[in-house]
C-alpha positions in Angstrom: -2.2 4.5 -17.9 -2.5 2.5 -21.2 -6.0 0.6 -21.3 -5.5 -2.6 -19.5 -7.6 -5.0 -21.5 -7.5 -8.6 -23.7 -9.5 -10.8 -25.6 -8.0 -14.7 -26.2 -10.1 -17.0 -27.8 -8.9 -20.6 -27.7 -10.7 -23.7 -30.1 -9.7 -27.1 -29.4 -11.0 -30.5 -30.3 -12.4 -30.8 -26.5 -13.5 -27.0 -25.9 -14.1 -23.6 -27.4 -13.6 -20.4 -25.5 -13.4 -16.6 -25.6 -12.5 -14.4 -22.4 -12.6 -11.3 -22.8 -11.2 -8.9 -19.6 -10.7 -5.3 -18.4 -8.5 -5.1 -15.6 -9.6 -1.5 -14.6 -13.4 -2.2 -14.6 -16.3 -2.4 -12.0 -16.7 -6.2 -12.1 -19.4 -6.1 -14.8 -19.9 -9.0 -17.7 -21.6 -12.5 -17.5 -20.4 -16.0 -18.0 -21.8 -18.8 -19.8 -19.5 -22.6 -19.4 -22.8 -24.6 -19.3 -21.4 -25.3 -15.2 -23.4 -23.1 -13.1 -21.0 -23.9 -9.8 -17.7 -22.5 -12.2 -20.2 -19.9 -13.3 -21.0 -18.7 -9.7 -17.3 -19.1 -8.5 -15.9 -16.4 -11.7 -18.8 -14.0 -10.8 -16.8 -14.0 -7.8 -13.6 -13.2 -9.1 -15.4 -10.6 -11.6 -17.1 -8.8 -8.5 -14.1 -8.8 -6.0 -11.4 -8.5 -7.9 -13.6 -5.5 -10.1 -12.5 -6.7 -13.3 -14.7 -6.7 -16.1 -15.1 -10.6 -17.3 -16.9 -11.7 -20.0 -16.3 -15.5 -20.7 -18.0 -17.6 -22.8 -17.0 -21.5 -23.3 -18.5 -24.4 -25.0 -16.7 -27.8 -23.7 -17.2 -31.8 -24.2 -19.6 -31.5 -21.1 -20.6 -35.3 -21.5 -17.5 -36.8 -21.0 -16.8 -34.7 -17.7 -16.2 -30.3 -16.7 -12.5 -31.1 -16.6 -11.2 -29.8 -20.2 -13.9 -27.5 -19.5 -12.8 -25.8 -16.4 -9.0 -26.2 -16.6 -9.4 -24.4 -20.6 -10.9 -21.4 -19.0 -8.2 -21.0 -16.2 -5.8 -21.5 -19.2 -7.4 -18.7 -21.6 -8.2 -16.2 -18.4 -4.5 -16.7 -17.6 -3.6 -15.9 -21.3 -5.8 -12.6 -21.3 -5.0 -11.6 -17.7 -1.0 -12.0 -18.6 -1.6 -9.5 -22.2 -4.2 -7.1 -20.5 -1.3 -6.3 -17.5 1.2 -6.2 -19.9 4.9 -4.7 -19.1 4.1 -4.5 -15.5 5.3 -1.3 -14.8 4.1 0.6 -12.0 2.0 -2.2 -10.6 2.7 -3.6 -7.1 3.0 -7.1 -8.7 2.1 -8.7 -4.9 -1.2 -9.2 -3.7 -2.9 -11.2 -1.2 -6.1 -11.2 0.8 -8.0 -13.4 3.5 -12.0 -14.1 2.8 -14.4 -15.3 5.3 -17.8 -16.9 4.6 -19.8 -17.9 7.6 -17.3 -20.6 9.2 -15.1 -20.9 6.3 -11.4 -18.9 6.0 -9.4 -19.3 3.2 -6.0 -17.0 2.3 -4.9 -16.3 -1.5 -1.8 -14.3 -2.1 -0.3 -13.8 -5.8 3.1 -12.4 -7.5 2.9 -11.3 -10.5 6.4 -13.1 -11.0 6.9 -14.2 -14.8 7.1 -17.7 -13.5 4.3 -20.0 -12.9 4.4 -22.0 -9.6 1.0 -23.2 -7.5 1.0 -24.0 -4.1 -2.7 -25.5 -3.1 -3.9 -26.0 0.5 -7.1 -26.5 0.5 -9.2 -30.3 1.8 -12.7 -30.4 1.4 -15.8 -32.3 3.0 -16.6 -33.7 0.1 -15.7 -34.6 -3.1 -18.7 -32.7 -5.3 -20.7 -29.6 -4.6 -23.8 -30.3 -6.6 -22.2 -32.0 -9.5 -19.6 -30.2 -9.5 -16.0 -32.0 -9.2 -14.0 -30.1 -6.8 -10.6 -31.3 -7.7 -11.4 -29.4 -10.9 -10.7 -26.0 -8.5 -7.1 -27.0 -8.5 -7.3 -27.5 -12.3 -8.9 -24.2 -12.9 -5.3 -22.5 -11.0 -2.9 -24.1 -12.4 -4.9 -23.7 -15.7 -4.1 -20.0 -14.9 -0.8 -19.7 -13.3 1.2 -22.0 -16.5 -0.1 -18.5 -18.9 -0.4 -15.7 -16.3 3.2 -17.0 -15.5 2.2 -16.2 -11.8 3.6 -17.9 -8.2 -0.3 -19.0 -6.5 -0.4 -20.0 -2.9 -3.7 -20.8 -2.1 -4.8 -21.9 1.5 -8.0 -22.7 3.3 -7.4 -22.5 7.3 -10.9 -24.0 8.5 -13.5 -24.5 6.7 -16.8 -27.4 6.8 -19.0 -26.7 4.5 -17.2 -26.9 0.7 -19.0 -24.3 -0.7 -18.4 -21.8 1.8 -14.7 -23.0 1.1 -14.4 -22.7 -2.8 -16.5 -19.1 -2.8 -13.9 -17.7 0.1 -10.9 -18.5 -2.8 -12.7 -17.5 -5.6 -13.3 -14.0 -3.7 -9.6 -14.4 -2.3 -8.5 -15.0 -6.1 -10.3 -12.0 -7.1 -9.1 -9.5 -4.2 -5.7 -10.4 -4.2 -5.7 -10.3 -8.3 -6.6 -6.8 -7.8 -4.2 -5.6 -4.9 -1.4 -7.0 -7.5 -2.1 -5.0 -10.6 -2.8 -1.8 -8.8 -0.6 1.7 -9.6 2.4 2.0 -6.6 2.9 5.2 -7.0 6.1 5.0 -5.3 7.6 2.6 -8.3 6.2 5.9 -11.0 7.0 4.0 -14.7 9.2 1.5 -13.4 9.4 -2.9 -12.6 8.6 -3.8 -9.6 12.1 -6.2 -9.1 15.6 -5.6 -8.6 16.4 -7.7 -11.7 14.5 -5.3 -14.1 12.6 -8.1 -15.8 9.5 -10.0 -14.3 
């Protein structure tokens, strides 16, 4: 299998970033976005989903972490969609279930070629430290308008928000890697009838 790996860099007026991702690694790299709670939640998604991640992002941090957080779901979408590439041989579907303590959430991806979120998820409150968390939803749809991937995303209990935004970061991350795993069944082939994703 052809190396599976992208870097995008992405310079704006609002935000500077650089992800840099192998999809066939063993969840090593490091982060730096100047907001430790996004920080925390991509280690998550670099662990669980064992992609190596290396993202580093300088944003407009006193206004607010919106252009912040929704830039890096928009460049990790852009490297994610050139590091899997043609799609061939992958099993394009993924999905897992994550627990922390009393929190459940459920993620489940296709690797479709056509962005769509679905997001199902109420929190407690509105900020976990000082972090926003409507800026969770930003971060996805961030990433599913340039992975051009169909996201449902569902917490089904949870009372404590962080327990809740760490069980779909880890969800995310696990279900990202069920997706682009080899089905040897498919050998060098696209996984859809219409021979295109």
């Amino acid at each position: 299998m052809a190396k599976r790996a992208a870097q995008v860099s992405r310079n704006t007026k609002e935000t500077r970033i650089t992800v840099k991702l192998d999809l066939d690694g063993r969840g090593e790299g490091s982060t730096r976005t100047g907001i430790p709670f996004l920080e925390h939640m991509l280690d998550q998604v670099r662990k669980h989903g064992c992609i190596d991640l290396d993202i580093q992002a300088e944003g407009d941090l006193h206004i607010d972490a919106h252009h912040t957080v929704e830039d890096v779901g928009i460049v990790f979408g852009q490297a994610f969609a050139r590091a899997v590439g043609e799609k061939k041989g992958i099993r394009r579907y993924g999905h897992a279930y994550v627990p922390l303590d009393e929190a459940l959430s459920r993620v489940v991806v296709d690797l479709s070629g056509r962005p769509g979120l679905e997001y199902d998820v109420s929190y407690p409150r509105a900020r976990i430290g000082d972090f926003d968390v409507d800026l969770i939803h930003e971060f996805f749809q961030g990433f599913v308008n340039h992975a051009l991937a169909t996201l449902h995303v569902d917490t089904l209990r949870g009372q404590n928000a962080h327990h809740i935004a760490e069980t779909i970061f880890k969800a995310f991350g696990r279900a990202l890697r069920m997706a682009v795993e080899s089905d040897r069944g498919l050998g060098d082939t696209l996984p859809s009838t219409k021979g295109a994703l």
